[in-house]
N, C-alpha and C positions, 0 to 999 in steps of 0.2 A: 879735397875732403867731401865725403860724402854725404851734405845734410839729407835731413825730413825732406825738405820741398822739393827737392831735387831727385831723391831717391823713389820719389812716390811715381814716377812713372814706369819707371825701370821694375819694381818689383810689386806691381798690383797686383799684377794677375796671378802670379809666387806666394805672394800672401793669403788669396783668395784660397789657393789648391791647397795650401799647406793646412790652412784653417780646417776646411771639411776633413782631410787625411787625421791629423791630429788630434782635434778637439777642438775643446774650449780654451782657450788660453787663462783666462781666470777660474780660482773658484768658487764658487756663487751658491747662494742660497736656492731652493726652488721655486720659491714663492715670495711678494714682495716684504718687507718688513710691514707690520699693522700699522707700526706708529708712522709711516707715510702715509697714509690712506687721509684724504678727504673726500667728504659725501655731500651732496645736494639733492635735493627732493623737487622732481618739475613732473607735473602733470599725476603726479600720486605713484609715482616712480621712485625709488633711490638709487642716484649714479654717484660712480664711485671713481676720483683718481687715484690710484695706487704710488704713482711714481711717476721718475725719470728710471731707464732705466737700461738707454743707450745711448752712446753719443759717437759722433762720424762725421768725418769734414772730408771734401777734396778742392786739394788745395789753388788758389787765386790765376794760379799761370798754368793749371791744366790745361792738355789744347786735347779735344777731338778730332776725329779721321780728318774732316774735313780740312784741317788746319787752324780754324778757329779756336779762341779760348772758351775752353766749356765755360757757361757762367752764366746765371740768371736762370739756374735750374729750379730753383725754386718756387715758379712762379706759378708751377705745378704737378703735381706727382700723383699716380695711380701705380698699386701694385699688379703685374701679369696676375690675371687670372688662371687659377688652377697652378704657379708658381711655387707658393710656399709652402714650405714641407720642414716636419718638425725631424729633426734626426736625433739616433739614438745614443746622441753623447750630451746633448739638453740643450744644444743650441738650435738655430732654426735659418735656411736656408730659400732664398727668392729671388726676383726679378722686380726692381722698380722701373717703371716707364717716367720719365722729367722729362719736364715742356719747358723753354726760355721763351722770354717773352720777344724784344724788338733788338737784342743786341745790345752793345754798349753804346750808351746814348745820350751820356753825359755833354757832351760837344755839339747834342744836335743827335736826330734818328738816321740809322744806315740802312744801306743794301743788305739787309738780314734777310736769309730763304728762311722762312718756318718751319720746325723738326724738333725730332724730340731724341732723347739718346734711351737707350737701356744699359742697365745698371747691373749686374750680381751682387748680392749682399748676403754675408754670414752677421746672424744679430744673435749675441752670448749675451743674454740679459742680466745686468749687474741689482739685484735686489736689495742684497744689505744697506746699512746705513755708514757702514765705514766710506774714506771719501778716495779716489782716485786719485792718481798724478797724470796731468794733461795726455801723456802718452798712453797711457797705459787705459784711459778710459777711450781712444779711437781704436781699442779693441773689441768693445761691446759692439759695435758696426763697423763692420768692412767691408768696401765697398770696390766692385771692381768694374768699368767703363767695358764694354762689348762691343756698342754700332750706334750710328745715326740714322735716325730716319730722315729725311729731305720733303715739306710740303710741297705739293704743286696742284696747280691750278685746275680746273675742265680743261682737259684738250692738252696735256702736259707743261706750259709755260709755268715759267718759278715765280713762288711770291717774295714778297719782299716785305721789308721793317720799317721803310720811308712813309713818314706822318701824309695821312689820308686828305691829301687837298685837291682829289678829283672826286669826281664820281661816278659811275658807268651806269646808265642807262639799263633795268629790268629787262631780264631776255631770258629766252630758253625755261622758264620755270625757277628762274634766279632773281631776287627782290637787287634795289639798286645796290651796286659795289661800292663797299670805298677803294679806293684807287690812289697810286701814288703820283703825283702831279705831272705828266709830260712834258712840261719846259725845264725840268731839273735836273743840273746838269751831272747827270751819274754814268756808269757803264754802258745806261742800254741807252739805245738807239730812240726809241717812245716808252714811256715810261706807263703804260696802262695796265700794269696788274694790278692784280690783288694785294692790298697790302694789310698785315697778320701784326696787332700788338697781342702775342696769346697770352689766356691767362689761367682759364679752366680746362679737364681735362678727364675725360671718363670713357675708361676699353670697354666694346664689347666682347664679350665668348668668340662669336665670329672674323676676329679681328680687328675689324672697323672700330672708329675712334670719334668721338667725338671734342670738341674743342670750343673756346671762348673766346670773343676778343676785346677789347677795350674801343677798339675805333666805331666800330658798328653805331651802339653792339652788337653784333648777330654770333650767332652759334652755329658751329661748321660742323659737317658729318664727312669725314676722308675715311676713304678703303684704308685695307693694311698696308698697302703701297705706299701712304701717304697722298693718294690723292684727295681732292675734290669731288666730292658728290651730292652733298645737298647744303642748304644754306636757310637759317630760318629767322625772321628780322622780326622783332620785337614790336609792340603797340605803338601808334603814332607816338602816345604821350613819352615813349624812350626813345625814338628816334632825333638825332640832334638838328635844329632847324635854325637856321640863323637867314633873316628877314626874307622868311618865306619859305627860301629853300634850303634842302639837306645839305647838312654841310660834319662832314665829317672827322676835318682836322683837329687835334690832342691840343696844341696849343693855348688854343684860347677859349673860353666856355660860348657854346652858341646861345640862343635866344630862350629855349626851350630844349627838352631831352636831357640825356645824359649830360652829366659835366665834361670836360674836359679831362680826358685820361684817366676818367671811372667810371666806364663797365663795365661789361661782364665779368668781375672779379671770380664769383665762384661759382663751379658748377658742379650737379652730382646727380643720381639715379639711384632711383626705387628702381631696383631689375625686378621686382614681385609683382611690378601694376605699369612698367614701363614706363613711369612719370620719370623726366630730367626736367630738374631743378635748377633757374638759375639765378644769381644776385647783384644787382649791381654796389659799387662801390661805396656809395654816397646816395642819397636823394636826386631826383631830375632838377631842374635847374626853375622850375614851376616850382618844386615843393622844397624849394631853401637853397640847394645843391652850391648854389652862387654863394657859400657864408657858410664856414664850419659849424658856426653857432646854431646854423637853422636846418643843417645837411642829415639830418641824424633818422630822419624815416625815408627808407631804401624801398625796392620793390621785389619781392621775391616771386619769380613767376614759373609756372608748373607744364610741362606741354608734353602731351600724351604723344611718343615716339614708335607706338605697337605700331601702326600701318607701313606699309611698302617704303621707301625712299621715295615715290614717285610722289608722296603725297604730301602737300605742306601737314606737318606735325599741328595739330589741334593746341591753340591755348585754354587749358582745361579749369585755370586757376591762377590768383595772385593776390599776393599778401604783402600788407605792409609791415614792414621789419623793425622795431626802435633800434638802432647801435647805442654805442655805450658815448659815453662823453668823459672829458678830461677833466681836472679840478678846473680849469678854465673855460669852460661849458664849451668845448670844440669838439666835434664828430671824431671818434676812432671809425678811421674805414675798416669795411671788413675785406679782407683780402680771399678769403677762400669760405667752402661750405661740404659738410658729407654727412650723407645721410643716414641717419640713425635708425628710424623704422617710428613708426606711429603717431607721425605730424608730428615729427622732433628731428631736425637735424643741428648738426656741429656747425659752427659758424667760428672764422678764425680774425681779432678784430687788434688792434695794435697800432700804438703810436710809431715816429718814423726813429727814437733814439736808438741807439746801439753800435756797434762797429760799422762802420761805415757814413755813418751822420757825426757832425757835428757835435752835437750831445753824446755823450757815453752811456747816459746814465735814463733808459728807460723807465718808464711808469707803469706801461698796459701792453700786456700780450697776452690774451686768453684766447684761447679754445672753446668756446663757448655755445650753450644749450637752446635753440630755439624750438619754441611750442608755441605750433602756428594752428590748434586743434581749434582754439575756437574765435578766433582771428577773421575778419568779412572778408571774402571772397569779391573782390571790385575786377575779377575779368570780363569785360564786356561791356562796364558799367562807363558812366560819362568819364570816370578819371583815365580810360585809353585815351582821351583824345588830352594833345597839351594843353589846347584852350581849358581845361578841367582841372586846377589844379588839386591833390589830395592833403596837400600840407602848405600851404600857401605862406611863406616867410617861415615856414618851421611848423607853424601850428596846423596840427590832424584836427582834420573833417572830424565833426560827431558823431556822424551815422558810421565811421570807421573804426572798428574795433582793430589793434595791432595784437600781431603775435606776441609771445613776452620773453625776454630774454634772462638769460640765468649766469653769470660768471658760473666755470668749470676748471678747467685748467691752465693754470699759469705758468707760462712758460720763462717767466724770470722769479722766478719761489729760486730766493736765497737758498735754500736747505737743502733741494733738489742739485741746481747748480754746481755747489759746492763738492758734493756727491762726486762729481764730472771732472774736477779743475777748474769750472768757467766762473764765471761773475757778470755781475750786470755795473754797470760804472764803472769809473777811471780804475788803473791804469789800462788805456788804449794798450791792446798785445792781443795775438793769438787767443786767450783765452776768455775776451770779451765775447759777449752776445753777441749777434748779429742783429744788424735795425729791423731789418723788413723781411718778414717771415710769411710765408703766402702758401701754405699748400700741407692736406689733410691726406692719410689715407690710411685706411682701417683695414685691421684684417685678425681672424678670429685666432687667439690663440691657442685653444683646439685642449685647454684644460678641463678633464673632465668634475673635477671637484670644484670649478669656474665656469661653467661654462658661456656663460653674458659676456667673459671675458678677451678685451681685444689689445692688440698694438696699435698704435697711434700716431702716424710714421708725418714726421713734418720735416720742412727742410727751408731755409734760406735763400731768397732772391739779392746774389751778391753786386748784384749792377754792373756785374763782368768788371769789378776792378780788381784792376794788379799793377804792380808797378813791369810785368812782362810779360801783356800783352798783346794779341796780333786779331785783325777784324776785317776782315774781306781783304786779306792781303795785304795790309796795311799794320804795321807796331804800333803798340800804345802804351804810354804811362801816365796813367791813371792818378798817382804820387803815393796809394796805399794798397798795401794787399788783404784783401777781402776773402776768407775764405769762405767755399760752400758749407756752410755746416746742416749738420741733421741733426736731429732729437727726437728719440721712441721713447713714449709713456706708456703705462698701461693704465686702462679701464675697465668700469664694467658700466654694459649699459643693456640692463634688463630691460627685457620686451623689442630687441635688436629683431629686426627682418633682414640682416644683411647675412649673406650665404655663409 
């Protein structure tokens, strides 16, 4: 017999042709219904969430080209530029680019190369307020798998996903590497690459790509190849230092810097003035980062990317960020960020419950507004250095003004959900939320009666579990299947600079 989970490799690409041939498979309103619509008011603005208004999963035991199980796509998503095209049956057609982060890593971090896949998607936006049955709403998104890309290193060598317990030595115009330990006994012979926990992810027109990672943190610039070509390392006060020296591994928090397995969460670009934007996870480990309860001011920092490759990117700017907190004053990390236009960008911040955690039963998943317009500017200032701390136990310096954060869109709104099939809490099933949601990506939806008006394209970090799958050659069972899921909202967010 033929299930869902089974058939979904067999007839993706079937699906995909027949959709554009076709139509739309549902019939749908044009526009969203009003009685969805919520408004917020940041910086003398009004932004508007419309809806949910597609939903799109692939499923736990997908494998890509390379044999691996697709999984951990989540952890971030850009759409191909010049991509999406409205067609004239009222649906809309494109290319998402997803980035995994380190593999499945539950037992411990693997031999993961860095790569990201491309996607095909037909998104039929479902507006009314009537509600769907689980199947029949993975028709508002479908999603078809095409290619891998493969990261590799300067000089072609592959990177890898194994937690950063070396370091390599500054050379050639390259700040120090993290590196994966050479006594560890895996495939290769010495084990001195580069090793990639990615997380952010922003194309250029030209191809090239840029990328985030957690170990650094630094932010990577690779060709369309997927190589390596520039490398840009953060202020001493986010470099992670443990008694004296850099010390890069995820594990355990170092002395100073980043926390452990929270950096570069989120990254994005004003393409108008060539600023990339980037965020860490949590607070340094100076300003709380060591204690949920004190973690909650992060560092958002700005670096002017117009010059050559040949030249370190300028740090032009950096702002302190408040995250949200839980009714038990614990930091929601934020997982991802996209930029809005006019010292406002999206910021995506979220507790860990949902399918896949222990908990079913989620509190906080927003999409959320920051206005960093009139926010101090501490680039350059003593808090670069870690001896410096800006939030010392939690608590912000005075001379520091933070940007101010705004709840936007919630991405477990009962009403919405329902809309879909899905739910947030028990019963554990397919059509639970997913925990860990990390990844933004806008794009104009070209209404000329709306014009402010965008998709809002997010997707799930499934932690590559399944109860069948395979990781460097290697089966795994996981004990649960996790699907990838997606979810399109629409907005409006006037005074937008994005193309």
């Amino acid at each position: 017999m033929f299930t869902m989970r089974t058939a979904f490799r067999t007839l993706l690409v079937s699906i995909h042709v027949a959709t554009v041939l076709a139509g739309p498979l549902l019939p749908r309103a044009s526009e969203p219904d009003p009685s969805l619509a919520q408004s917020v008011t940041v910086g003398g603005r009004t932004f508007v969430n419309k809806g949910l208004v597609a939903f799109g999963l692939i499923p736990s035991n997908f494998r890509e080209s390379t044999g691996d199980t697709m999984g951990g796509i989540g952890s971030a998503i850009a759409i191909q530029p010049g991509s999406f095209v409205a067609q004239p049956n009222g649906s809309y057609t494109g290319t998402l680019i997803v980035q995994p982060d380190r593999g499945f890593n539950v037992d411990g971090t693997v031999d993961y190369q860095g790569r990201h896949h491309q996607l095909d998607f037909v998104l039929n936006p479902h507006y009314d307020t009537s509600a769907l049955e689980f199947t029949a709403a993975q028709q508002t998104l479908q999603l078809t798998y095409k290619v891998t890309t493969l990261y590799t290193e300067r000089g072609g060598g592959t990177t890898t996903g194994l937690d950063a317990t070396g370091v390599r030595d500054a050379q050639s115009g390259f700040p120090s590497d993290p590196l994966a330990d050479p006594q560890m006994p895996i495939p290769k012979k010495e084990d001195n690459r580069l090793t990639l926990d990615l997380e952010g992810l922003v194309l250029n027109e030209d191809g090239t790509f840029w990328s985030s990672d957690e170990y650094g943190p630094y932010i990577y610039h690779f060709d369309a190849s997927g190589a390596l070509i520039q490398a840009i390392q953060p202020p001493d006060a986010i470099i992670p230092i443990t008694d004296g020296d850099i010390d890069f591994e995820s594990e355990n928090d170092p002395d100073t810097g980043r926390a452990g397995n929270k950096g570069f969460e989120g990254l994005t670009i004003d393409k108008a003035t060539s600023t990339l934007y980037a965020m860490l996870q949590t607070a340094t480990i100076q300003d709380g980062g060591n204690k949920k309860s004190n973690s909650r001011y992060t560092r958002l920092l700005a670096y002017d990317v117009s010059s050559p490759t040949t030249v370190t990117p300028a740090l032009k700017a950096e702002y302190i960020v408040p995250l949200p907190q839980d009714s038990d004053g614990k930091t929601l990390g934020s997982s991802e960020i996209a930029w809005v236009g006019g010292d406002i960008i999206l910021a995506l911040a979220r507790d860990g419950s949902g399918h896949g955690d222990d908990n079913a039963t989620s509190a906080y998943k927003g999409i959320d507004l920051v206005d960093f317009s009139s926010a101090t500017n501490i680039a350059g200032s003593k808090f670069d250095s870690h001896k410096n701390a800006v939030a010392p136990k939690g608590k912000l310096d005075k001379s520091v003004t933070p940007a101010t954060y705004t709840p936007f869109v919630s991405l477990i709104d009962t009403t919405n959900l329902a809309r879909f099939g899905l739910h947030n809490g028990d019963p554990v099933d397919q059509t639970l939320i997913d925990a860990k949601w990390e990844s933004i990506a806008l794009v104009r939806v070209g209404d000329p009666s709306s014009p402010d008006d965008f998709f809002l394209f997010t997707a799930s970090d499934n932690d590559f579990i399944t109860t069948d799958g395979i990781m460097i050659g290697q089966p795994y069972n996981a004990g649960l299947d996790n699907d990838n899921q997606f979810l399109v909202w629409r907005v409006t967010l006037p005074g937008s600079t994005l193309p």
